[in-house]
LOTIFI-613061 format. One record per residue (C-alpha): residue in one letter; x, y, z. Coordinates in nm, 4 decimals, padded with zeros to 6 digits. Example, Ala and Ser with C-alpha at 12.3 -4.5 7.8 and 13.67 -1.06 7.14 Angstrom:
BEGIN
  rest        xx        yy        zz
     a   01.2300  -00.4500   00.7800
     s   01.3670  -00.1060   00.7140
# end
This chain:
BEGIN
  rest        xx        yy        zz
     x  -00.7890  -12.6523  -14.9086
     x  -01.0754  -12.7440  -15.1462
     x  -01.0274  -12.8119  -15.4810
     x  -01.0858  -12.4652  -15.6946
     x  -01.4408  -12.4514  -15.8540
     x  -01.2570  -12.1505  -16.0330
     x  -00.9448  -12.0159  -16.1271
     x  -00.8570  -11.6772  -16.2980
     x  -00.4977  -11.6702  -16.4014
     x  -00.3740  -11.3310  -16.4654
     x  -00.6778  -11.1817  -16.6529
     x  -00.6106  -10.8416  -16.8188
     x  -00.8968  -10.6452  -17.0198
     x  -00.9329  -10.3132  -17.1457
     x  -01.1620  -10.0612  -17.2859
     x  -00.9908  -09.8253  -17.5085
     x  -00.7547  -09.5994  -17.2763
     x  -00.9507  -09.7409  -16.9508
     x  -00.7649  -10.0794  -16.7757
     x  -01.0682  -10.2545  -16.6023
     x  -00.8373  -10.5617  -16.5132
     x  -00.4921  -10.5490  -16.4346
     x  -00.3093  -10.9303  -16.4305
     x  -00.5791  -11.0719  -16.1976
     x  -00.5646  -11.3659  -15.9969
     x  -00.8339  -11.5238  -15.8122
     x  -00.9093  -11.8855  -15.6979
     x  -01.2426  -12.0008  -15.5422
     x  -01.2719  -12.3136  -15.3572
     x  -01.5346  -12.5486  -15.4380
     x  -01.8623  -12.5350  -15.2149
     x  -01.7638  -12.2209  -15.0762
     x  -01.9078  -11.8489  -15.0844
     x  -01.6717  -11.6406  -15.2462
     x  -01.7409  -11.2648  -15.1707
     x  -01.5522  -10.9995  -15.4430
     x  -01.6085  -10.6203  -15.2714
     x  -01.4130  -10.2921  -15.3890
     x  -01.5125  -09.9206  -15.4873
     x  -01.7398  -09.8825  -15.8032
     x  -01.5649  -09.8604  -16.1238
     x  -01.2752  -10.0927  -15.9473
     x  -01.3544  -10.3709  -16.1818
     x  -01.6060  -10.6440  -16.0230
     x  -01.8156  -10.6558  -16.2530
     x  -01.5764  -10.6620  -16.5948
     x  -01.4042  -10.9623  -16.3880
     x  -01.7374  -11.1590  -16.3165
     x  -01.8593  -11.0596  -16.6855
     x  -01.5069  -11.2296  -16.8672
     x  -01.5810  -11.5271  -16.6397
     x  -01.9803  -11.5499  -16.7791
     x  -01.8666  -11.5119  -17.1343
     x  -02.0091  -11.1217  -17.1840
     x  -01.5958  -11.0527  -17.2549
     x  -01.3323  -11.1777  -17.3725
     x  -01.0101  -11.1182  -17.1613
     x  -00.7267  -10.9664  -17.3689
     x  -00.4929  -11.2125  -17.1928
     x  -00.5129  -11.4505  -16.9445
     x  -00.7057  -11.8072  -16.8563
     x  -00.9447  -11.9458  -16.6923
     x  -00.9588  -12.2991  -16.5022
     x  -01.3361  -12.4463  -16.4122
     x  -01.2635  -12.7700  -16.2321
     x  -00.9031  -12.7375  -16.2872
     x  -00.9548  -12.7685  -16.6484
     x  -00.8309  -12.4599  -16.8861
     x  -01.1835  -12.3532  -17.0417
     x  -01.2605  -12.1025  -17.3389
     x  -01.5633  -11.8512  -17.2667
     x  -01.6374  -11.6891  -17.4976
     x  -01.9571  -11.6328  -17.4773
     x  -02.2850  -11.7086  -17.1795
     x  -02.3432  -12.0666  -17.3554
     x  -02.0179  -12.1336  -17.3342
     x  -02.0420  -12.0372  -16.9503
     x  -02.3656  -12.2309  -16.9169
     x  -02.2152  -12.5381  -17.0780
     x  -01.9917  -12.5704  -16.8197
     x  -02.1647  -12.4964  -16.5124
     x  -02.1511  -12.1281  -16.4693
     x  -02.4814  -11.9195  -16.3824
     x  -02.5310  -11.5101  -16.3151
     x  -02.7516  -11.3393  -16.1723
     x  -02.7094  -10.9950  -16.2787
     x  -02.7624  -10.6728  -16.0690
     x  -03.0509  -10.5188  -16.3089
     x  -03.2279  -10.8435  -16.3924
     x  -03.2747  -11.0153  -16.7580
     x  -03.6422  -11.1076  -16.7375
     x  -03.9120  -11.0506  -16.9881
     x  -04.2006  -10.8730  -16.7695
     x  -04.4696  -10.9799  -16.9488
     x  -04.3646  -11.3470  -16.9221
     x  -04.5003  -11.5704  -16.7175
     x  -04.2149  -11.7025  -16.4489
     x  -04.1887  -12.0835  -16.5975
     x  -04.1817  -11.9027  -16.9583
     x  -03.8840  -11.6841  -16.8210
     x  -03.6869  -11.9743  -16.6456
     x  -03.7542  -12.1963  -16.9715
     x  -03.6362  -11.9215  -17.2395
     x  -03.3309  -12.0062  -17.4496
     x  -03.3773  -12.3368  -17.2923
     x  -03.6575  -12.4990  -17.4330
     x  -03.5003  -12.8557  -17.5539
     x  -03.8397  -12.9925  -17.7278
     x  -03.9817  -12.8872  -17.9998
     x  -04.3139  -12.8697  -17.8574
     x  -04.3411  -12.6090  -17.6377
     x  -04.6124  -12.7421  -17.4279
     x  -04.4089  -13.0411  -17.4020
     x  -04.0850  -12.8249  -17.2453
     x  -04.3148  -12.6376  -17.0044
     x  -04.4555  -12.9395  -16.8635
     x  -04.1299  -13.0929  -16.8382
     x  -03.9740  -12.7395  -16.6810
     x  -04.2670  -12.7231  -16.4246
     x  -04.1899  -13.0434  -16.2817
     x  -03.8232  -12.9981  -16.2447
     x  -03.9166  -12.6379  -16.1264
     x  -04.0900  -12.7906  -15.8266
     x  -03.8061  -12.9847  -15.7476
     x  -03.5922  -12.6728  -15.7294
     x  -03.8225  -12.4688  -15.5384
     x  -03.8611  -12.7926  -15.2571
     x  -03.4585  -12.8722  -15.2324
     x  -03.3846  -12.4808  -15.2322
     x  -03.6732  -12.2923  -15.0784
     x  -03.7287  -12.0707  -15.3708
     x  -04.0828  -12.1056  -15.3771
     x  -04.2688  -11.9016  -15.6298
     x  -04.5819  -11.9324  -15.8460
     x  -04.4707  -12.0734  -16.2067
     x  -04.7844  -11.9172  -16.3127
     x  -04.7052  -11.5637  -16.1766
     x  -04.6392  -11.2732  -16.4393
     x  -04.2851  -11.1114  -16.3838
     x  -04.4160  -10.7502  -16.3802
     x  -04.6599  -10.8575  -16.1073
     x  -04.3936  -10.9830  -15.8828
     x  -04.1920  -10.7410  -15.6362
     x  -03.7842  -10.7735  -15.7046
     x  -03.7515  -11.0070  -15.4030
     x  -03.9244  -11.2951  -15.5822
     x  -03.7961  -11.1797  -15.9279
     x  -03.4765  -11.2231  -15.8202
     x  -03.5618  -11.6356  -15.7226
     x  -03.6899  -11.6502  -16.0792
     x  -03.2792  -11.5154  -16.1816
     x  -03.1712  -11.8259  -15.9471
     x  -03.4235  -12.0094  -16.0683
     x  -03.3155  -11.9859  -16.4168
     x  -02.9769  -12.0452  -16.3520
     x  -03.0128  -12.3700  -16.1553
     x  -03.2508  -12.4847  -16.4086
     x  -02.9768  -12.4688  -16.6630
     x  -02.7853  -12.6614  -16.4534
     x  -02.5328  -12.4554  -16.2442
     x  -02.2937  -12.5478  -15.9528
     x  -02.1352  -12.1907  -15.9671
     x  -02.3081  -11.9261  -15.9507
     x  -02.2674  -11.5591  -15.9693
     x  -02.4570  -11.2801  -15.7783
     x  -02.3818  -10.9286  -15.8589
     x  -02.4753  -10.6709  -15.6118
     x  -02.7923  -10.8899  -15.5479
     x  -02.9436  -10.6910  -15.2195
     x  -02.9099  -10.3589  -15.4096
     x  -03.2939  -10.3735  -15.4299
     x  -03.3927  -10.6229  -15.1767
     x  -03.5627  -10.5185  -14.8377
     x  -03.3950  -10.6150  -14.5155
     x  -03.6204  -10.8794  -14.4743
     x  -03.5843  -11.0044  -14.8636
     x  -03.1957  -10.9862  -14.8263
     x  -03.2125  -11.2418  -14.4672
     x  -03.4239  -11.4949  -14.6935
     x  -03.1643  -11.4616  -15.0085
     x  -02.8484  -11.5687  -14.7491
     x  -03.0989  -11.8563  -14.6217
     x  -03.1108  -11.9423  -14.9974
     x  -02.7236  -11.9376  -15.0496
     x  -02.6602  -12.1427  -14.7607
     x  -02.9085  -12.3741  -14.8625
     x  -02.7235  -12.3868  -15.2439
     x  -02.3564  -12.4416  -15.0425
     x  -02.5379  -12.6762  -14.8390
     x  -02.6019  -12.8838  -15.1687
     x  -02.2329  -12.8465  -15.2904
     x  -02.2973  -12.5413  -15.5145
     x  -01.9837  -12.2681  -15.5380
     x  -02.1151  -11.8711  -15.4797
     x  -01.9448  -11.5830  -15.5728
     x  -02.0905  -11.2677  -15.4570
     x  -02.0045  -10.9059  -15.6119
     x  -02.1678  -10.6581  -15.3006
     x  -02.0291  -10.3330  -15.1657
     x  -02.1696  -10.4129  -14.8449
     x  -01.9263  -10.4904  -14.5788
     x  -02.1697  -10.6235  -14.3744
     x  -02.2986  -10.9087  -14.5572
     x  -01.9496  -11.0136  -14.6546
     x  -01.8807  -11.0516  -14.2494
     x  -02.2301  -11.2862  -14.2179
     x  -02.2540  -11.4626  -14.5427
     x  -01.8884  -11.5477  -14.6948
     x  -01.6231  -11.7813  -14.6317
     x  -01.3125  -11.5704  -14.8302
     x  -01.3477  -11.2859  -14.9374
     x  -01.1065  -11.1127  -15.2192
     x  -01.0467  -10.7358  -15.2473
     x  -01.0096  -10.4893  -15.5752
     x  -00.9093  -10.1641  -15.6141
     x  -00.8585  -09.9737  -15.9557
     x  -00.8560  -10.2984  -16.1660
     x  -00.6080  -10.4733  -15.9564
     x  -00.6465  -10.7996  -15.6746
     x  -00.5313  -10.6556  -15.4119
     x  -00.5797  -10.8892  -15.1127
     x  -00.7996  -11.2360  -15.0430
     x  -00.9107  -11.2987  -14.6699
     x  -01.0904  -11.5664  -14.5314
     x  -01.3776  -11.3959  -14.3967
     x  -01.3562  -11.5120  -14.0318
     x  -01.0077  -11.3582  -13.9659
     x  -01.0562  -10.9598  -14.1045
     x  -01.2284  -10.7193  -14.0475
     x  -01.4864  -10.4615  -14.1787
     x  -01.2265  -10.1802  -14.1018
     x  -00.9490  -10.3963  -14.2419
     x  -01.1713  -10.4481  -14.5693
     x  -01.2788  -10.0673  -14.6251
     x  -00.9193  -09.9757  -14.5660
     x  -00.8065  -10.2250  -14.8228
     x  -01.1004  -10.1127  -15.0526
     x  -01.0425  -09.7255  -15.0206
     x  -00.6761  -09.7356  -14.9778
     x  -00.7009  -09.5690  -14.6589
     x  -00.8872  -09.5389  -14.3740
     x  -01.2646  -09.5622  -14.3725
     x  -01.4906  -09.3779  -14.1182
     x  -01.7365  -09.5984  -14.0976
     x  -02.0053  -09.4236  -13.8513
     x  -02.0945  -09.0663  -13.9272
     x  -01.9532  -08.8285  -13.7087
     x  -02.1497  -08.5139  -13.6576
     x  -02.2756  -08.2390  -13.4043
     x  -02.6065  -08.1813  -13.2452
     x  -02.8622  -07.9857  -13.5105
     x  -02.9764  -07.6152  -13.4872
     x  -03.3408  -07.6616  -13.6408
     x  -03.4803  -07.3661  -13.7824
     x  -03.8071  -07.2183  -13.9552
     x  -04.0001  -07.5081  -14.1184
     x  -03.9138  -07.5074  -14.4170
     x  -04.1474  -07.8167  -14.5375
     x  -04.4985  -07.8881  -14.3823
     x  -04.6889  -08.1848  -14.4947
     x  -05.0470  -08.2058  -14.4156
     x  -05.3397  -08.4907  -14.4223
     x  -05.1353  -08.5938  -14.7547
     x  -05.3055  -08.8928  -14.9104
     x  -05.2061  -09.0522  -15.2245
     x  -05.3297  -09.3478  -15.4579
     x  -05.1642  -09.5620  -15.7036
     x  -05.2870  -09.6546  -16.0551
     x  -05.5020  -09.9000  -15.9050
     x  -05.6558  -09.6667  -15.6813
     x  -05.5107  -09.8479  -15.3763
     x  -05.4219  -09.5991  -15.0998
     x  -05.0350  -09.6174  -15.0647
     x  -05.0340  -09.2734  -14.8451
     x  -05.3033  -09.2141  -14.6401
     x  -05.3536  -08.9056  -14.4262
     x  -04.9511  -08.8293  -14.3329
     x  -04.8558  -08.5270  -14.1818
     x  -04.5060  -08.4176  -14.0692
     x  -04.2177  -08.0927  -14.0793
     x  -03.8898  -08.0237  -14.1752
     x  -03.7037  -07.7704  -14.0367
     x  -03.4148  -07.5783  -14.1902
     x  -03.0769  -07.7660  -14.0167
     x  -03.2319  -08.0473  -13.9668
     x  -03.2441  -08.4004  -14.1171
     x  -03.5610  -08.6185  -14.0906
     x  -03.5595  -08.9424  -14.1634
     x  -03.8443  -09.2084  -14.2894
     x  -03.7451  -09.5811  -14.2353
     x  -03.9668  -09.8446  -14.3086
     x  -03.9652  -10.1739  -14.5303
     x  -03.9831  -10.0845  -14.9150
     x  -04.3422  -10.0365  -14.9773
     x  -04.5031  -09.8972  -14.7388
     x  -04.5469  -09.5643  -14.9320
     x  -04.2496  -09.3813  -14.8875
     x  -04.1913  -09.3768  -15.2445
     x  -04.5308  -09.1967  -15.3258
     x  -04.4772  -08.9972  -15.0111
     x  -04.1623  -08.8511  -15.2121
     x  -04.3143  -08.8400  -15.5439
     x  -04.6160  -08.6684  -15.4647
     x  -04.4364  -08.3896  -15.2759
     x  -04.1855  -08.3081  -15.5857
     x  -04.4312  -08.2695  -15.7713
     x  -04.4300  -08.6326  -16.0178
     x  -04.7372  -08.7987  -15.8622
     x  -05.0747  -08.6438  -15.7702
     x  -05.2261  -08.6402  -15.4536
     x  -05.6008  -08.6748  -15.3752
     x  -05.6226  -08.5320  -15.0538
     x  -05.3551  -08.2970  -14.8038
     x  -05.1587  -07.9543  -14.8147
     x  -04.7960  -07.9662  -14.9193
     x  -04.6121  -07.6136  -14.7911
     x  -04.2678  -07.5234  -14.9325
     x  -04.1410  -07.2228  -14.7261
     x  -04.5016  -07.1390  -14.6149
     x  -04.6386  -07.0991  -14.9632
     x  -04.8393  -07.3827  -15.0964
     x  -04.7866  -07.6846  -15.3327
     x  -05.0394  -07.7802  -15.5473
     x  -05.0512  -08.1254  -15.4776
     x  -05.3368  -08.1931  -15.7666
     x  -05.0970  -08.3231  -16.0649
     x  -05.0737  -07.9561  -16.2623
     x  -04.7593  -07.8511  -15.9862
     x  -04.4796  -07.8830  -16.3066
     x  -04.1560  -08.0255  -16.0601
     x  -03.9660  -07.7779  -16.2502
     x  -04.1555  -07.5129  -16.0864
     x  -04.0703  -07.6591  -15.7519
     x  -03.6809  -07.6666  -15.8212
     x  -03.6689  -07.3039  -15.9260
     x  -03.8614  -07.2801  -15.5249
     x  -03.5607  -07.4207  -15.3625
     x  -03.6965  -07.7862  -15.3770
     x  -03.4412  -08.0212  -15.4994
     x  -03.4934  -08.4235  -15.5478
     x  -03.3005  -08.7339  -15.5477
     x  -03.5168  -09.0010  -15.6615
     x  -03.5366  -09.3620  -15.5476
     x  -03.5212  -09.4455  -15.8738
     x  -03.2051  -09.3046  -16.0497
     x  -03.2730  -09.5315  -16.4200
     x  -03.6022  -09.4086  -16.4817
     x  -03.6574  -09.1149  -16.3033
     x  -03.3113  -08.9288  -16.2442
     x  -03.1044  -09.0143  -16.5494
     x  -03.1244  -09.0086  -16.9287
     x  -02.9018  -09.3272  -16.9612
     x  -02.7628  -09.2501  -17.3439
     x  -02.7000  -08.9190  -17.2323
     x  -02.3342  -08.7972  -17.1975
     x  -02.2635  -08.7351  -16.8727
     x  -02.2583  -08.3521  -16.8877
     x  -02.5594  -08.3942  -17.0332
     x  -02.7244  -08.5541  -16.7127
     x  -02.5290  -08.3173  -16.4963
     x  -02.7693  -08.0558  -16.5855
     x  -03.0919  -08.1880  -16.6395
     x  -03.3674  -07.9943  -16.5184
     x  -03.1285  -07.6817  -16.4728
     x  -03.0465  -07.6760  -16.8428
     x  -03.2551  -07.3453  -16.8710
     x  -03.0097  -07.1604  -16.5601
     x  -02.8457  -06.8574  -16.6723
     x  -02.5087  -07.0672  -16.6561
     x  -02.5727  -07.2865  -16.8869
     x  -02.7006  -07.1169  -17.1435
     x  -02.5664  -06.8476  -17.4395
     x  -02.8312  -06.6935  -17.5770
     x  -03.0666  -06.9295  -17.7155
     x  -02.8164  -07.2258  -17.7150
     x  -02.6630  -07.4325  -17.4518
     x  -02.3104  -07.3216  -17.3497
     x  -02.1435  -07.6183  -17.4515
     x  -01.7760  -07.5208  -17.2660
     x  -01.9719  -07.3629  -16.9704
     x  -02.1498  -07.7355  -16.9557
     x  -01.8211  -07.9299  -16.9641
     x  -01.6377  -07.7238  -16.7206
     x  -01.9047  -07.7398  -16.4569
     x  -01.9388  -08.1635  -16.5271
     x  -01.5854  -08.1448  -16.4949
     x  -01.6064  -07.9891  -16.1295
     x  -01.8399  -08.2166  -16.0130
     x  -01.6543  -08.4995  -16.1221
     x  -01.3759  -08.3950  -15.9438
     x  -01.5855  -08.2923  -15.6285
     x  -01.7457  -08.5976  -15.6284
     x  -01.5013  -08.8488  -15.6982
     x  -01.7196  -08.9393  -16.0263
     x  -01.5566  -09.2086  -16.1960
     x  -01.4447  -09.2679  -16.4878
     x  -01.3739  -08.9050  -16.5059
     x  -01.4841  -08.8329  -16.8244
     x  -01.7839  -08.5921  -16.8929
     x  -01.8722  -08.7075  -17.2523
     x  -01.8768  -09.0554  -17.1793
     x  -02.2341  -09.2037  -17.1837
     x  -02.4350  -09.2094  -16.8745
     x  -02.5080  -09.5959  -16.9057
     x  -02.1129  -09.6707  -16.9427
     x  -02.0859  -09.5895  -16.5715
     x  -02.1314  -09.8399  -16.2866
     x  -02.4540  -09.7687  -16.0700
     x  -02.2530  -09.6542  -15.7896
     x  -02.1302  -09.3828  -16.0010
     x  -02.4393  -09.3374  -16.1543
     x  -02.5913  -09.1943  -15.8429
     x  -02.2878  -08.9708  -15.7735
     x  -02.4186  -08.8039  -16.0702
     x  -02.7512  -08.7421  -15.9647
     x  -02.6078  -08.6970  -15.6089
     x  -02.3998  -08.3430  -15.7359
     x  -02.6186  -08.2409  -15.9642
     x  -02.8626  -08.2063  -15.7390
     x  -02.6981  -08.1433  -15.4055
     x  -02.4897  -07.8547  -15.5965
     x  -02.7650  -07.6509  -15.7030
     x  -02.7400  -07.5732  -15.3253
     x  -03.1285  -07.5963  -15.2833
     x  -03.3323  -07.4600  -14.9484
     x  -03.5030  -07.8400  -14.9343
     x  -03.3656  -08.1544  -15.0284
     x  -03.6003  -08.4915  -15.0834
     x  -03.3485  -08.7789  -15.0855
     x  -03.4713  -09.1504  -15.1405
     x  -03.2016  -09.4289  -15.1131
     x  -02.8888  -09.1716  -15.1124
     x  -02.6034  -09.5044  -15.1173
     x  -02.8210  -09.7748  -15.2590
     x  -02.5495  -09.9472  -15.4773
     x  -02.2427  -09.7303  -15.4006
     x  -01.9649  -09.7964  -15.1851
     x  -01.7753  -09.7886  -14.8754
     x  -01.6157  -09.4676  -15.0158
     x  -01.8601  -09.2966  -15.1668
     x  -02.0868  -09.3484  -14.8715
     x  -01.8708  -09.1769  -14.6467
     x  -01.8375  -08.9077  -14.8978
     x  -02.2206  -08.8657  -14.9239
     x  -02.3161  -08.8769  -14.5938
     x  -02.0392  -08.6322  -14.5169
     x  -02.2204  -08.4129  -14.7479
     x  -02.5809  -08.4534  -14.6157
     x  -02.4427  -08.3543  -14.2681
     x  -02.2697  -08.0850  -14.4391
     x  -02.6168  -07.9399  -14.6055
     x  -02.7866  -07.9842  -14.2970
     x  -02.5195  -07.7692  -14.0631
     x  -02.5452  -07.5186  -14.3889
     x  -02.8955  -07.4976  -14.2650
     x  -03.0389  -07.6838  -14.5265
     x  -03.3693  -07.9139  -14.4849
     x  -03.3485  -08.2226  -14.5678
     x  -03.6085  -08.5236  -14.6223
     x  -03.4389  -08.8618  -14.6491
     x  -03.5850  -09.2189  -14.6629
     x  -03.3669  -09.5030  -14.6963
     x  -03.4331  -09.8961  -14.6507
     x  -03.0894  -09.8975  -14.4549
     x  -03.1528  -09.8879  -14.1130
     x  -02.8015  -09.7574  -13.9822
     x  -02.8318  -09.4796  -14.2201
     x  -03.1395  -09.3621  -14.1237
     x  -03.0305  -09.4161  -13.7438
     x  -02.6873  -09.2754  -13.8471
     x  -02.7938  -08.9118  -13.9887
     x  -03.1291  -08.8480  -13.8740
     x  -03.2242  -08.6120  -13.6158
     x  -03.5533  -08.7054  -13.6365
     x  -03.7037  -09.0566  -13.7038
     x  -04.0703  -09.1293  -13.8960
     x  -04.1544  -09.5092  -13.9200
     x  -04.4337  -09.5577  -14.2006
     x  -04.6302  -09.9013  -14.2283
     x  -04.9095  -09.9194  -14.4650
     x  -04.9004  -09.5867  -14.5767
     x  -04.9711  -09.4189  -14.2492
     x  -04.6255  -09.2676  -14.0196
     x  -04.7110  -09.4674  -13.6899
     x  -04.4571  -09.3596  -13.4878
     x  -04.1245  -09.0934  -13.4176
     x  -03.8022  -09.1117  -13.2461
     x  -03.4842  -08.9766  -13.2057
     x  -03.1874  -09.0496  -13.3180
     x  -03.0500  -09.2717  -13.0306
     x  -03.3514  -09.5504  -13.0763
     x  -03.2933  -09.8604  -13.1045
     x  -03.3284  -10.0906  -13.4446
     x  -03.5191  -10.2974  -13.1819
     x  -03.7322  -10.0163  -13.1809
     x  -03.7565  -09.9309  -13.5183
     x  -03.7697  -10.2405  -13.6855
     x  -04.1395  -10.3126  -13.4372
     x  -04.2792  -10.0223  -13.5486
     x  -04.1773  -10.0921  -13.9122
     x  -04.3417  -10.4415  -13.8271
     x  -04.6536  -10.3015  -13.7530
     x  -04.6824  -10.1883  -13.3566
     x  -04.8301  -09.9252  -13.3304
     x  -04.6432  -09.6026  -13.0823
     x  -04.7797  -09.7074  -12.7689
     x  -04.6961  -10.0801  -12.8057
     x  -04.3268  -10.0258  -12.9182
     x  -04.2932  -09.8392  -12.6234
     x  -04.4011  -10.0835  -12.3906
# end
């Protein structure tokens, strides 16, 4: 066994009535990947945050090296070794990436002196590790994949030899998730120590060596990766057994209940990101739209509920048309039948310092229900957060806790019942699981099958390839803004993943 890089030693730590950590143990051996997996809200993240210095444990210690070490706050983590890499990343946009990975760390008092000192040790980094990236690049001009070297970047920089990932392909594309593992090899490679916070039971099988298990605050098992199981870790994760493929019957499509026409749509820089799509979807029926993240399927979405304008195309909800020019108020198009689960669920589908009743009924807030008079009907509010917090599994389950107090995965619950309970004719879903787990996936795709045999349209795009394979009845692959090509549900990701690449119909099926 390899000497411990870290050791928690029965780590307790609670927030008023709410026990995030329960007497935790956990050892990771040096040079290793560590992975840490359980449901949201089971207590990954407090753990991870004690051992970066964001909290302090209310009892407990913690060993780096085999040395007991006070944390008590990120310098104190720095100082002895530790780096993070959080899930929603701590970089100043407008920065330049060298002026990012140097920040808090200058050392000089010139500061042209520091940056030319950073930019040659930054080279260094980016040769031994692979994680090239223009020093010279602004942040908010970079997509997520490369942001999230500049998060290594910064750590390694400081100089770490552990280092923490939390959910770090939660916004990655496929192909920007396969170059992060190449990364982490690399780092193990060099004698670094990795400890990776994912829900995805898939990357813990082809990226860890051990892999430790939580469930409501508690360690309940540690593995080494290459003798368990991805039904032996959802069962431990859940506390029961997992279905892990989505079991459902053949669809009964109906009337089209969404036609899309010629849509074309342009971004703020006028660059065409949809250009001249048309497709249906019929009541009972689910259609998919796979393709790597950006490729337009985000302004695809927008555009038809009604948040970004198109400049050419016909949008038709139930055979009546969408104005498609900017003025269509998405408000309008919810009262239609049309209901939306954004991509996006920070800035577009949540109010974060909202309670979470509060969020439960935003943009239905004027409904008959939830209203008394010309007031809101505070009880009437509560009691119907309260049911979809039960329905939903939302946790914790407390409606007038603030939205940005809950982990992502619970987060998009929220959204998830709000809008899926307003029991709409069409729903637009983009990135339905992205950052929930095990659990809660099977719970919502259980309840986009169960919409969809309601006879229920519904649009979903997703940059998870099994999903999309998984609950689709139809298949659309998009690629620079245009859909080149359809399936079924029984294609291949062989298939798929060429036409996502590029090939046009004809090719693929060659």
């Amino acid at each position: 066994m390899a000497e411990a890089a870290i050791e928690l030693i029965g780590i307790d730590k609670s927030f008023g009535p709410v026990r995030a950590n329960r007497d935790i143990h956990l050892e990771v051996p040096r040079g290793t990947i560590h992975g840490i997996i359980g449901e949201n809200g089971a207590g990954k993240s407090t753990l991870m945050s004690i051992l970066y210095g964001f909290y302090q444990a209310d009892s407990g210690e913690i060993k780096v090296g085999g040395k007991p070490t006070a944390i008590k706050s990120p310098n104190d983590a720095i100082a002895v070794g530790i780096g993070m890499v959080h899930q929603h990343f701590m970089l100043v946009e407008n920065f330049t990436v060298i002026e990012n990975v140097i920040l808090g760390a200058e050392g000089e008092a010139l500061l042209n002196t520091s940056i030319a000192k950073a930019r040659s040790e930054l080279h260094r980094l980016e040769k031994e590790y692979g994680l090239e990236v223009d020093p010279d690049a602004v942040i908010e001009e970079l997509p997520v994949g490369l942001q999230q070297r500049v998060e290594i970047l910064k750590a390694l920089y400081r100089g770490a030899e552990i280092l923490i990932l939390d959910e770090p392909t939660g916004v990655l594309t496929p192909a920007e998730a396969d170059h992060l593992f190449r990364i982490l090899r690399q780092l193990k490679e060099q004698g670094k120590t990795i400890v990776l916070i994912t829900h995805k039971l898939r990357e813990i099988m082809a990226i860890t060596d051990n892999v430790s298990v939580m469930r409501q605050g508690t360690m309940v098992a540690t593995r080494a990766t290459a003798r368990t199981t991805v039904e032996e870790l959802a069962e431990l994760m859940v506390g029961r057994r997992v279905l892990l493929r989505v079991e459902k019957g053949p669809a009964r499509p109906g009337d089209v209940k969404l036609d899309v026409s010629g849509l074309t749509v342009k971004d703020s820089r006028g660059v065409t990101m949809v250009d001249g799509v048309s497709f249906n979807v019929r009541a009972g029926e689910i259609v998919g739209i796979a393709g790597v993240a950006g490729n337009g399927q985000s302004e695809l979405l927008e555009a038809i509920s009604g948040i970004r304008k198109a400049v050419a195309g016909k949008v038709l909800l139930d055979g009546s048309p969408v104005d498609v020019s900017g003025l269509t108020d998405p408000g309008d198009l919810r009262d239609r039948g049309l209901a939306h689960v954004p991509e996006d669920r920070h800035h577009v589908g949540l109010v974060l310092p909202f309670e979470e009743n509060e969020n439960s009924i935003l943009g239905y807030h004027d409904e008959d229900q939830y209203v008394n008079g010309p007031f809101l009907d505070i009880p009437a509010i509560l009691k119907s957060a309260e049911s979809q917090i039960e329905k939903y599994d939302i946790r914790p389950p407390n409606p007038r806790l603030k939205t940005a107090n809950f982990s992502g995965g619970n987060q998009q619950k929220i959204v998830l019942a709000r809008e899926m309970e307003q029991d709409p004719g069409v729903l637009i879903v983009g990135q339905p699981t992205r950052g929930v787990d095990v659990g809660a996936i099977e719970f919502i795709h259980k309840r986009l099958i169960a919409m969809r045999d309601a006879g229920k349209a519904v649009l979903l795009v997703s940059v998870e390839l099994d999903e999309i394979r998984s609950l689709s009845d139809r298949i659309l692959v998009m690629f620079a803004g245009r859909v080149v090509g359809e399936r079924g549900p029984d294609a291949t990701e062989g298939e798929l993943g060429l036409l996502m690449a590029g090939v046009e119909e004809k090719e693929a099926a060659e």
